[in-house]
N, C-alpha and C positions, 0 to 999 in steps of 0.2 A: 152519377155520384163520384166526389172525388176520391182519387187511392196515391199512393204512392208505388210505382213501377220501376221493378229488376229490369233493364233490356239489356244489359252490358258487365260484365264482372270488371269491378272496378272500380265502375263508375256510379257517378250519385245516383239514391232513387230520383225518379221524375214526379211530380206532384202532378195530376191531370184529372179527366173526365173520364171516365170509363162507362161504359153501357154494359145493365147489368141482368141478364135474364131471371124468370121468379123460378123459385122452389118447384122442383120434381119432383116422383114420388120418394120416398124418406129423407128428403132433406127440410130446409127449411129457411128464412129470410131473417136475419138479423141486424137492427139496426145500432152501429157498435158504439159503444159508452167510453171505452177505455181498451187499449192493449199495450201491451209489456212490450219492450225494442229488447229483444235479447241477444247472445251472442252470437245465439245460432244462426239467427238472421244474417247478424255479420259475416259469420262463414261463408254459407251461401254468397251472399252478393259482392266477397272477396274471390269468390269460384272455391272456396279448399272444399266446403262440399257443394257441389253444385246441385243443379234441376236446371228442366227445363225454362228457357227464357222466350219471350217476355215474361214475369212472372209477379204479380201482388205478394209479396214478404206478410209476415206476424204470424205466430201461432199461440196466442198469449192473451186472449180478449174476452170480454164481459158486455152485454148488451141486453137490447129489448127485442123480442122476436115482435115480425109486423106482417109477415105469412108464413103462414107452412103450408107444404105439400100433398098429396095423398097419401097416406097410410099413418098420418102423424098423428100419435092420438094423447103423447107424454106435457104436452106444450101445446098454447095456444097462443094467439096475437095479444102482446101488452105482457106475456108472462117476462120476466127477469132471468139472464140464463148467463152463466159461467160458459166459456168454451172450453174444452180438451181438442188436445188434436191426435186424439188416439181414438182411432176407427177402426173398429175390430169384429169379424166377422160370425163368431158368436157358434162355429159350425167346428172349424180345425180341432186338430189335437191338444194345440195349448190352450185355445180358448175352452174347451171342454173340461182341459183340467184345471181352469181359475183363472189363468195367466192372460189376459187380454193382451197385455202390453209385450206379449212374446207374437201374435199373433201369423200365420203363417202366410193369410190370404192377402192382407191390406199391408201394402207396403207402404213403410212411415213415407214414405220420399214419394209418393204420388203427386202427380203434378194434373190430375183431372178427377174429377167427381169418380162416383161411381158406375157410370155408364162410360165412361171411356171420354166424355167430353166438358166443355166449359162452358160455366154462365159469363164470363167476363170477358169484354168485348170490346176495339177502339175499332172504329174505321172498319168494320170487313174482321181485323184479326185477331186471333185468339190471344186473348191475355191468360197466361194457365194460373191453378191455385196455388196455394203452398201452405197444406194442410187448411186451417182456419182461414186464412189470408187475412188478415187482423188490419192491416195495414189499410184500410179503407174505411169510409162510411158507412159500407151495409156490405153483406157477406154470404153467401150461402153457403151452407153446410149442411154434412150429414145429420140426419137429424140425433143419431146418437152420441151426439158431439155435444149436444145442449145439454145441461145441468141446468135445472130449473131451482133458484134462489129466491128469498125472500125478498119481498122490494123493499123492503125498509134496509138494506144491509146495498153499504156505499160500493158500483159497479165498478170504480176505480182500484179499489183494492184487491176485489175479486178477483179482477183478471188475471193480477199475480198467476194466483192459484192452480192457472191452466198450465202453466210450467214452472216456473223457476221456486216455488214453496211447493209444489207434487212433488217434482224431480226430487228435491232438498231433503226436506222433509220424511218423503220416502224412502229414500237414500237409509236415512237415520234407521227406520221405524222399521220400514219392510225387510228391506235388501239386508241389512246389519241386522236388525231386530237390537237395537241397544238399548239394555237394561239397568237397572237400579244397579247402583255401584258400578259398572263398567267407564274404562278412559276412552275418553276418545279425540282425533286430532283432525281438522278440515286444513288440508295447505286451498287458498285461493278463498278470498271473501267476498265476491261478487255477490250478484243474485241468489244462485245457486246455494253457493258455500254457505252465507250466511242462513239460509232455511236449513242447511244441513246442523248448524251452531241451533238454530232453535228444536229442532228435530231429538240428538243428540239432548237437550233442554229436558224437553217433555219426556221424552222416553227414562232419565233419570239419571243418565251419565254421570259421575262424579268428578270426573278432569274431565274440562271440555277446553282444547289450546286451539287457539285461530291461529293460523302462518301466512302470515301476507310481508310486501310490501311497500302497502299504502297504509300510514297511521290511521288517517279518517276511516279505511274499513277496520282495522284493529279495533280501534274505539265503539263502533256500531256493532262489533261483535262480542265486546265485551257487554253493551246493553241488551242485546240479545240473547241470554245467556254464555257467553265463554266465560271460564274462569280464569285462563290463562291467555296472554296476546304475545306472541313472537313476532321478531320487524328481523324475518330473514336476510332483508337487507342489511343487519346492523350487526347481530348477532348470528353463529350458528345453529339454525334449527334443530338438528341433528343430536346433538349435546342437549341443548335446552328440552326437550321433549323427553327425552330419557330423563331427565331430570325430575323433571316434573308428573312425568308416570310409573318414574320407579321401572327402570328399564326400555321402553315402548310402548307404544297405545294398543289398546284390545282392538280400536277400529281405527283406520289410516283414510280419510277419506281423499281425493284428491276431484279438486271441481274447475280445473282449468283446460286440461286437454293438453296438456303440452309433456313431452318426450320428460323434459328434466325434474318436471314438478311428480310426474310420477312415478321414477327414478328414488325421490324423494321420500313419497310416500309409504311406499317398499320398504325403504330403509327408517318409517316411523316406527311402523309397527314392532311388537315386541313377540314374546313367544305364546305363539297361538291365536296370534293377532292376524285380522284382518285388512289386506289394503283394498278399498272398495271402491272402483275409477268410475267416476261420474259424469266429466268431464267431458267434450266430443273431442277429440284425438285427432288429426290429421288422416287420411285414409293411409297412407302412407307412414307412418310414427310406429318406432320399433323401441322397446328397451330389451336390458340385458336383466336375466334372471337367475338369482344364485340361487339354483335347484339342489342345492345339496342342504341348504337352511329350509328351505320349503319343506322339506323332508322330517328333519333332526328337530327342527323347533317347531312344528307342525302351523307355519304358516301358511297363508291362503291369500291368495290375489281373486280379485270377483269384481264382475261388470255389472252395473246399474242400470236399467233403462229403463226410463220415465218411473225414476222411485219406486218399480217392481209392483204398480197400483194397479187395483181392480177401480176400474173410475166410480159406478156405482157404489161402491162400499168406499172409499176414500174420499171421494171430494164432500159428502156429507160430513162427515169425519173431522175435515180440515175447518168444514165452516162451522162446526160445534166449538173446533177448539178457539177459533177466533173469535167468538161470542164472547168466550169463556177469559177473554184476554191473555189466556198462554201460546195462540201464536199471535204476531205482532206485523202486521205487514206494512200500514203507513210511514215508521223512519225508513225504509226502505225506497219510497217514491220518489223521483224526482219529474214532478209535471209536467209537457212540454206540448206542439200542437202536431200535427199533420207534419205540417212543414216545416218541423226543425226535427223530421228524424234521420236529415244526414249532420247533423250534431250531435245527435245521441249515440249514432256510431261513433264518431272522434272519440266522445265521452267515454265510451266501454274502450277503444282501444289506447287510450290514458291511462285508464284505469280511475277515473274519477268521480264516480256515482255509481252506486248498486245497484239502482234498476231504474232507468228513465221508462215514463206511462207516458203513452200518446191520453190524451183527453180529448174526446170529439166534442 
């Protein structure tokens, strides 16, 4: 099966053959429809966060299972399945208390199944995963990684859903919990941001300001629900958002990972406000904290990860509300193949498309 292969930070993926071995016990054989090229991926195969190399990229995909493994009893061959790439061990302290996506035993960053080793293979050497490995024609995975979907609901959109509208999304819903009347502000309108702008939507927010850059995401976030669009580049943020919330936002989200953007965000929020970084960060990325406002105006900084979801109860959740057309995931697409996902990187690091989908 073809995939697209990390050997090098840096350098392009490879587009190649890879030899793929079948489903262990609780995993399972997926043949992929669609995955999302997210930033993270970028990261990765820039080295800021690395894994192990050689390594098949995507954690963002939707397909048709064609086998499973022993002990699999959720899914069968032909079923329709969302992927997550949150594998969580159902045993720890956090997962006992709800929290999968804290989980203590599965490290997000695993670069091999759950026995220690790899179905992905060229010549003799190990090709490792990275999470879902979306990035190819068929995949194995844990098997509690599959969300099993209605076949009549398009596999392209879904895929979304395995990150960039959870994270977003959740972001708003969970980690925030933003309610009817509350303001709220997303700097960065990517993927991410923009679920966080619909998230923020549903939950009932009353000032929902996008902060970007790029017009064409102001615009896609103004149809996504924002009520307000800031072109930081044009205007001062900073002003404009107090303006507009009457002091500062109840919640500051930031969805880019970068030292200044959430420098930024810190400084949206108002009293009693939340800034809630969403964004991956550089391992290295420090900002400065005025601790004596944190204090007096009872603000709060708080980390998000993977939109704070229980996969079980949320990603059903997600595909109600997309039935229901209050979330919106199609303007968000921009379609492309296999082999033009060292485009879609350029693309994200432009900044010029929300979220390019591989289509198998």
């Amino acid at each position: 099966m073809k995939a697209a292969v990390l050997y090098e930070y840096g350098a392009p993926l490879v587009i190649e053959e890879l030899e793929l071995d079948p489903p262990r016990e609780g995993e399972l054989l997926v043949r992929m429809a669609a995955s999302g090229v997210c930033h993270s991926d970028l990261h990765t195969a820039r080295g800021i966060h690395p894994t192990a190399v050689p390594t098949v990229l995507g954690h963002e995909g939707a397909g048709v299972v064609e086998e499973v493994g022993p002990g699999v009893t959720h899914v069968e061959p032909g079923d329709h399945v969302m992927l997550t790439w949150l594998p969580y061990c159902g045993r720890c302290r956090q997962c006992r208390r709800g929290r999968p996506n804290r989980c203590e035993e599965v490290a997000w960053y695993d670069t091999t199944l759950a026995d220690g080793t790899c179905r992905l293979h060229k010549d003799g050497q190990r090709i490792h995963h990275y999470n879902t490995s979306s990035f190819a024609e068929r995949s194995v995975v844990p098997a509690q990684t599959a969300i099993p979907v209605d076949p009549d609901l398009p596999l392209t959109e879904l895929a979304l859903m395995g990150c960039a509208v959870m994270t977003g999304v959740g972001a708003a819903l969970n980690t925030a919990g933003v309610r009817p009347g509350d303001t709220a502000v997303v700097v960065g309108c990517g993927g991410v941001g923009l679920n966080v702008v619909q998230g923020c939507a549903i939950g009932g927010a009353t000032t929902i300001v996008a902060v970007d850059i790029v017009q064409s995401k102001l615009e896609l976030a103004r149809e996504l629900g924002a009520t307000h669009a800031v072109d930081a580049g044009v205007e001062d943020p900073i002003e404009s958002v107090r303006d507009l919330t009457g002091g500062g936002a109840d919640y500051a989200f930031e969805a880019l990972g970068s030292p200044q953007t959430i420098d930024l965000a810190l400084r949206l929020t108002g009293r009693g406000g939340q800034a809630i970084l969403v964004g991956m960060a550089p391992p290295d990325a420090r900002i400065p904290v005025d601790a004596l406002t944190l204090t007096v105006e009872e603000r709060a900084v708080r980390g998000c990860w993977y939109g704070s979801c229980v996969p079980l109860r949320d990603f059903p959740i997600l595909v109600d509300l997309y039935r229901s057309g209050r979330l919106r995931l199609d303007p968000l697409i921009t379609r492309c193949s296999l082999e033009d996902v060292n485009e879609a990187f350029r693309q994200i690091e432009a900044g010029s498309t929300a979220r390019s989908v591989i289509v198998f």
